[in-house]
C-alpha positions as CSV (number, residue, x, y, z in Angstrom):
1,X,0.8,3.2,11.7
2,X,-1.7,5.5,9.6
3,X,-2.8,3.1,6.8
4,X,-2.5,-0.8,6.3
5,X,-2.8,-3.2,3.6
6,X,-3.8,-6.6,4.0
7,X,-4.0,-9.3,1.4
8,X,-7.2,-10.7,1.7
9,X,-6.2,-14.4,0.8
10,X,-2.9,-14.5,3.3
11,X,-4.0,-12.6,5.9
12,X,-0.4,-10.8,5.4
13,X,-0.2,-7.5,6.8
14,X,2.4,-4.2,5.4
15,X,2.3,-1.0,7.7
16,X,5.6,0.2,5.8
17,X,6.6,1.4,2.5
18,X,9.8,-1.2,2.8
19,X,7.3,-4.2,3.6
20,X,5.2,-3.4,0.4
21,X,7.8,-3.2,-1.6
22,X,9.0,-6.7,-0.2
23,X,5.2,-8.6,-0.9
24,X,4.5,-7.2,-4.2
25,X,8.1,-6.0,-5.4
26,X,6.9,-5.0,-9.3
27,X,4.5,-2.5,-8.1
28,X,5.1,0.8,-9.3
29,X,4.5,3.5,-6.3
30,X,2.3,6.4,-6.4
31,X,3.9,9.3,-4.0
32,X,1.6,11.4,-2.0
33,X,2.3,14.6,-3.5
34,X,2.1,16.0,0.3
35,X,5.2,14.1,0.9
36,X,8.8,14.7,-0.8
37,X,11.0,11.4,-0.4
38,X,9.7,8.9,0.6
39,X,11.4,6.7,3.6
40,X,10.9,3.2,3.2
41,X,10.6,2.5,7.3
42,X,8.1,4.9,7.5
43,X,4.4,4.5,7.2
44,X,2.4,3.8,4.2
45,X,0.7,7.8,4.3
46,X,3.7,8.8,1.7
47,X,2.0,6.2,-1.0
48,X,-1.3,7.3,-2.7
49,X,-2.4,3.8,-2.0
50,X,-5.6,4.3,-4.4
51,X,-3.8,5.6,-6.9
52,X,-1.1,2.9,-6.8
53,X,-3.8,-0.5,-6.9
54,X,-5.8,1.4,-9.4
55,X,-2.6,1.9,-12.3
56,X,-1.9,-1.6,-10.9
57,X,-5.4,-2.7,-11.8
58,X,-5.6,-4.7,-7.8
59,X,-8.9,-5.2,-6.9
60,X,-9.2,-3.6,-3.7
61,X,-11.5,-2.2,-0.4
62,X,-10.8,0.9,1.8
63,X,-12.2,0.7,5.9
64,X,-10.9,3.2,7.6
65,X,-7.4,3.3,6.2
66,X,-6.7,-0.2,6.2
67,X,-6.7,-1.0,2.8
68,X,-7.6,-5.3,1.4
69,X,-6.2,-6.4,-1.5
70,X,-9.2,-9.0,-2.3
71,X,-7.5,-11.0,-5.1
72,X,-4.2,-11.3,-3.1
């Protein structure tokens, strides 16, 4: 998978759109504007991740793609 997200306090891991959705179900998606629809069993590249956690207001970190939600 291209990018991950891990919540820093569970150690819980999403790789797909569908398994974000599922851990944090009221959080409003950014799309990738390089992307049209966006498939929920496919990876997280489709979401603008920073864009997303920013509206959001999620505290988060960026390492090479894999994205920590520190207060999560």
């Amino acid at each position: 998978m291209c990018q991950t997200v891990i919540f820093a306090k569970s150690g819980k891991e999403c790789e797909t759109v569908k398994e974000l959705k599922e851990a944090l179900p009221n959080l409003e998606l950014v799309k990738n504007e390089m992307y049209g629809e966006i498939q929920e069993d496919s990876c997280l590249c489709q979401i603008d991740l920073d864009d997303t956690f920013d509206k959001a207001g999620i505290e988060w970190e960026c390492d090479c793609m894999q994205f920590t939600l520190n207060a999560l």
